[in-house]
N, C-alpha and C positions, 0 to 999 in steps of 0.2 A: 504494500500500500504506500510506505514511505517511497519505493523508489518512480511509480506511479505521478507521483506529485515531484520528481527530481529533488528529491531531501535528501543531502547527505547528512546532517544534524539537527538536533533542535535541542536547544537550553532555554526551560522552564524554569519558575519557581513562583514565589509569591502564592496564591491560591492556586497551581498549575499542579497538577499532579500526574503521575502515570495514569491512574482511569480516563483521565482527561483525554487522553490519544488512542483508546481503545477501539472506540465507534470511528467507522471509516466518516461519517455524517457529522461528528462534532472535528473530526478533526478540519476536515473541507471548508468551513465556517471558521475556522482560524488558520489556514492558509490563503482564504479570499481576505480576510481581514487583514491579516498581513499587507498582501497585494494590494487593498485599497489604500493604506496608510500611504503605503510608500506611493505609489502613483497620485496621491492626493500635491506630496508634497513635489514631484517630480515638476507638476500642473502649474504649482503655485510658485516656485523657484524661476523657473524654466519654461512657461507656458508656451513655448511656442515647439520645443523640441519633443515634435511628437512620439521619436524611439523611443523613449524613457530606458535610457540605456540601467538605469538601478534596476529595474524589473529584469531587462533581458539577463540577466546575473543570474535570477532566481529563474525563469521561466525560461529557460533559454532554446526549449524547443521548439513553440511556439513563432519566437523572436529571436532566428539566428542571428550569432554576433560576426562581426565583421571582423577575420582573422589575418588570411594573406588570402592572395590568391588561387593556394593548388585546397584550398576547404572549399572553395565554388566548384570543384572538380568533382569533389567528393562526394561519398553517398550521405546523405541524412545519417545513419546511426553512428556513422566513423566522423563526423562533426559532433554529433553529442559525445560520443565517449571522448575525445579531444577537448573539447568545452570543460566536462566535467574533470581529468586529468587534469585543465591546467588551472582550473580555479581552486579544487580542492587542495591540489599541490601546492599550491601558492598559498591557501589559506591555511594552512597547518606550517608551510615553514615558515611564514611570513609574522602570520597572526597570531598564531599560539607561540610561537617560539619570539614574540614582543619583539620583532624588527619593524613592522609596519605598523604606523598608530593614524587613527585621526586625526585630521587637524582641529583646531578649540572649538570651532562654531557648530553650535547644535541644529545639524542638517544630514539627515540619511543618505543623501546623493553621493556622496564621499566624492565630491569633483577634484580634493586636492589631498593626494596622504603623504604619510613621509615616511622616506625610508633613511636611516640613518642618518638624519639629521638632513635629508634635503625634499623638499616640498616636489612633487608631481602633481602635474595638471593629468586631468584624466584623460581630454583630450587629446593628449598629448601619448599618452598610454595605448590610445586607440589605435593612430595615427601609426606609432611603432609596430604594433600591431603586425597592418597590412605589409610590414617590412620584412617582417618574421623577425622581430626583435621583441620579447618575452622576460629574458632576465632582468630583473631589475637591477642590479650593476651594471650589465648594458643597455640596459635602458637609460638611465642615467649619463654614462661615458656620453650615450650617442647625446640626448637630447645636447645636456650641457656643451659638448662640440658644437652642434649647430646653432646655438645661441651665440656662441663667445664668435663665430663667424658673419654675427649679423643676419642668419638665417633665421624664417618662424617654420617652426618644426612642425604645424597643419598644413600649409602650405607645401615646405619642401619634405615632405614624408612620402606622401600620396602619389607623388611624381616618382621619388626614388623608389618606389614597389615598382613602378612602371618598368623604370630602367633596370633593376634587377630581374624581372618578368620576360625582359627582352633578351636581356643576357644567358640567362636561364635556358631559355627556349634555341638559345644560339644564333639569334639575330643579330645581338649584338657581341662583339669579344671584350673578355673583362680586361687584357692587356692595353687594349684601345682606349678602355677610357680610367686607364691608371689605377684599377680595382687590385688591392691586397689578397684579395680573394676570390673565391667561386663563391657565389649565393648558394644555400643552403634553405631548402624547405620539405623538406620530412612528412608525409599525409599522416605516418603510422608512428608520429610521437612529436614532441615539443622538446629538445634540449637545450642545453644551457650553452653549451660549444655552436650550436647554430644558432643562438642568437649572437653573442661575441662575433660572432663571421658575417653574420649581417649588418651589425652594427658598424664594424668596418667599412665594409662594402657602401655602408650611404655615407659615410663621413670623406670616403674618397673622392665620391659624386661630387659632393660639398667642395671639397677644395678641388674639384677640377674645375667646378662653375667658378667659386671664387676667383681661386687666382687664376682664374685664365688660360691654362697651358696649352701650350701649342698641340691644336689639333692638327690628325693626317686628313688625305683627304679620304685615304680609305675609312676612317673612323666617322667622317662628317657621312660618306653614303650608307653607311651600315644603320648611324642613327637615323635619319631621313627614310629609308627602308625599313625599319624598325616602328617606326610612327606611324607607316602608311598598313603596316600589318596588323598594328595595333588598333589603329581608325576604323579598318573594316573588319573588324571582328570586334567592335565598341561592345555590341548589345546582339546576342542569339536567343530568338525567342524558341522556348519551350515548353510547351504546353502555358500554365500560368506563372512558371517561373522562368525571370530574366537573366542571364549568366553574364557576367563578366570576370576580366582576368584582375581586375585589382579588389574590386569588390563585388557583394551579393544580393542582390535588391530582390526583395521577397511581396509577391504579388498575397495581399490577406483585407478578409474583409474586402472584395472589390476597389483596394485603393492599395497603390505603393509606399512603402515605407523605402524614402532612401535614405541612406546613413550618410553625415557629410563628408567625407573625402573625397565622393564625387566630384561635388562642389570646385575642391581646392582643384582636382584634376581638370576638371572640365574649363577653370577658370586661367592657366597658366599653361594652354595648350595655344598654340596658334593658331585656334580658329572662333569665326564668328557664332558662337553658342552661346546663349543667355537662356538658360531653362526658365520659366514662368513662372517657379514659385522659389519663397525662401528658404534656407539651410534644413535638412531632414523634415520637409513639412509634406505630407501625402501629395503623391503626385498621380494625376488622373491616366492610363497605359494610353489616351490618346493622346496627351501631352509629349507623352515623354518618346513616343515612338516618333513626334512631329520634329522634337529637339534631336534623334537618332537620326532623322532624316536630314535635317542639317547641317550636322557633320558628316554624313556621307556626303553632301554635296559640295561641302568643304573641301573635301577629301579633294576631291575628280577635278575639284577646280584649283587644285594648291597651287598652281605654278602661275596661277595668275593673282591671287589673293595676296596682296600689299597690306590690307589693313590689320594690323595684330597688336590694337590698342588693349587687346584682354588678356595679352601677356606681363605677367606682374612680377617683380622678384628677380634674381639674378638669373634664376633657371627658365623662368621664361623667356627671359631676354636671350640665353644662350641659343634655345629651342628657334625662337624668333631670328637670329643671327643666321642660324645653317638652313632655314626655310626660303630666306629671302635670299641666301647663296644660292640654292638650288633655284631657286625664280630665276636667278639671271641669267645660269648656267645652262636651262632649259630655254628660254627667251631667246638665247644667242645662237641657238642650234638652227630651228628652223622657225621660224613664229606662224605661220599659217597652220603649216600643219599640224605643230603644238594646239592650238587654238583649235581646229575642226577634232581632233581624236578626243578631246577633253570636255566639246563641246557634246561631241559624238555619243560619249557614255552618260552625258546626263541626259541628255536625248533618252535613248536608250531605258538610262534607270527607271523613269520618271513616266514612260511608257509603259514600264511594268507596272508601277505602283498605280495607275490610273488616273494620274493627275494632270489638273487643268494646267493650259500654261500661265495664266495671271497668280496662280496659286502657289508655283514654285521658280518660278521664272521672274518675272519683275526686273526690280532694281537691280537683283546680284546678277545680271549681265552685265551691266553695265562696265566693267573693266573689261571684260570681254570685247565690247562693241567699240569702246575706246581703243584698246588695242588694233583689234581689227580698223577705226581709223586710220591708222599711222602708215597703214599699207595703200592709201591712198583711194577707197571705195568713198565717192562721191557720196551716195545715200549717208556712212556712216559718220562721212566729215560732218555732211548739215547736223547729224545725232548731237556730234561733241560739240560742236558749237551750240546749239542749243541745251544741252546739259550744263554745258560752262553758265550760260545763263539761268544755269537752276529751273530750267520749264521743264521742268520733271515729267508732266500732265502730258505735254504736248509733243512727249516723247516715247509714248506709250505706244502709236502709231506705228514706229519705228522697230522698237522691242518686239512687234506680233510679227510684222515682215519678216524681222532675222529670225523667229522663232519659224517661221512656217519656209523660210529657207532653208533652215538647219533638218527637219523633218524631210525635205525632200533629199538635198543630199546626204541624208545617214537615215534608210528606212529599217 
């Protein structure tokens, strides 16, 4: 019955007794009761953070936690036994054995504990997480690394699971981009050696982006290869559940729970993606499949796509740096034909998906149809000059022409 309810313990007293937990029926009524306290205060703390990540602790079958990426691989029970592995582990050597305490404020969310005398954000804890960094002395090493580098470790965490993901899979090589180590990620256990070798592994990332080291050019195409592998395998749907390689978005109750790292990922990539709603807040599967579809067409459009004002942080800006090398480098090759084959697959995509062309077409040609100016098509000149004039409206005319061009020559 205990295991039923995922109880590894329960410490009673006060009028609490053993009869107390006898009947399967009183005990259920102070296990919801539990669960209501804590969610009550999660609500009132944090109202807007709908995971209520204190619960997913207790409940965590329910409400998978966001690990690394080879637990999206994995089956459902070999994620609970790993869940339960690493939290009861933790809590008997941590808890019982008085290394990790509370911090003073009386609040069950425990958003900040401390281990040996130094404060963790939980967030931060999370974020590690997706890295496959679990020890708390490396956790620690790494966090406070990327801090004394000017890094925010929500930010560049989410990313570096990325780049070890890619390294991992062999997209990218770890001597390329100055890694001390192989990433390690284990489905059939949690050690303490692979987190130390992860925690490595993102501190390297870190001072490659900091200090700058001279990139090859083999290493800049491996990353650029590596992102375009990563883009089109964003989001595979599955029946009701969504899989990704950094994290696990769990379709419940007809509405998505995303967990933030998305967020930080999706915001320090160089494309133009603003999902609709704010940090972990339910997202509707036609929202978010509408945000999937616009980095696919990100994707197909990269080598024309200059704007990557959503690139934030050092590592954005690196990511930003080797995109717009690759823009030029494609640019200089052939530009027509660059431009129709790219044109071509969104053609193409956007033919499958059934879509109208005012509905994914629009504005974001427009660099498109600028370029295609520069080759001296009379129609597209009159475009730019009226776009330079901002007649956006009056430019719509234009937009449907080269759409119903583009349809003829790529059927």
């Amino acid at each position: 019955m205990y295991k039923a309810h995922n109880v590894i313990a329960i410490a009673f007293g006060g009028k609490s007794s053993k009869e107390t937990f006898e009947r399967k029926s009183k005990f259920d009524v102070i296990v919801r009761r539990m669960h209501n306290v804590i969610e009550e205060y999660v609500n009132k703390v944090k109202p807007r953070i709908l995971a209520k990540y204190t619960s997913t602790v207790i409940s965590y079958i329910s409400k998978m936690s966001v690990l690394n990426w080879r637990h999206a691989l994995g089956s459902a029970n070999l994620a609970v036994k790993e869940l339960i592995n690493m939290y009861a582990r933790n809590f008997k050597r941590s808890l019982l054995d008085a290394e990790l305490i509370a911090c003073d404020s009386m609040c069950p969310l425990r958003c900040r504990v401390t281990f040996q005398e130094t404060a963790l954000e939980l967030s931060h804890i999370i974020c590690a997480g997706i890295c496959g960094v679990f020890n708390f002395q490396s956790l620690i090493d790494c966090i406070n690394g990327l801090i004394d580098l000017g890094l925010n470790p929500e930010e560049f965490m989410p990313i570096s699971a990325l780049i070890l993901e890619l390294v991992h899979c062999g997209l990218l090589k770890s001597e390329h981009l100055g890694l001390s180590g192989f990433p390690v990620f284990d489905l059939m256990g949690i050690y303490d050696g692979e987190s130390n070798i992860n925690a490595h592994c993102v501190l390297d990332i870190a001072h490659q982006m900091v200090l700058k080291k001279e990139r090859s050019e083999h290493h800049i195409d491996l990353l650029r290869l590596g992102l375009e592998h990563f883009l089109k395998h964003l989001v595979q749907d599955k029946g009701n559940v969504i899989l990704d390689l950094c994290m696990m978005i769990k379709l419940r109750n007809g509405r998505l729970h995303v967990p933030y790292p998305i967020y930080s990922l999706l915001h320090i990539l160089p494309l133009p993606v603003k999902l609709p709603v704010r940090e972990s807040s339910p997202l509707g599967l036609h929202s978010l499949k509408k945000a999937v579809s616009t980095a696919r067409r990100a994707l197909l459009r990269r080598s024309l796509h200059l704007e990557l004002g959503i690139c934030n942080g050092p590592l954005g800006k690196f990511l930003s740096d080797i995109v717009i090398e690759e823009v030029n480098k494609a640019l200089s090759t052939s530009l027509l034909d660059h431009v129709r084959r790219i044109m071509s697959d969104i053609v193409r995509y956007n033919k499958l998906c059934g879509a109208e062309p005012e509905s994914w077409y629009g504005h974001r040609a427009i660099d498109v149809l600028l370029t295609l100016a520069q080759e001296g098509n009379e129609n597209l000149a009159n475009l730019k000059k009226r776009l330079i004039e901002r007649n956006i409206d009056a430019a719509n005319e234009y937009l449907l022409e080269f759409y119903k061009l583009l349809t003829s020559m790529f059927p």
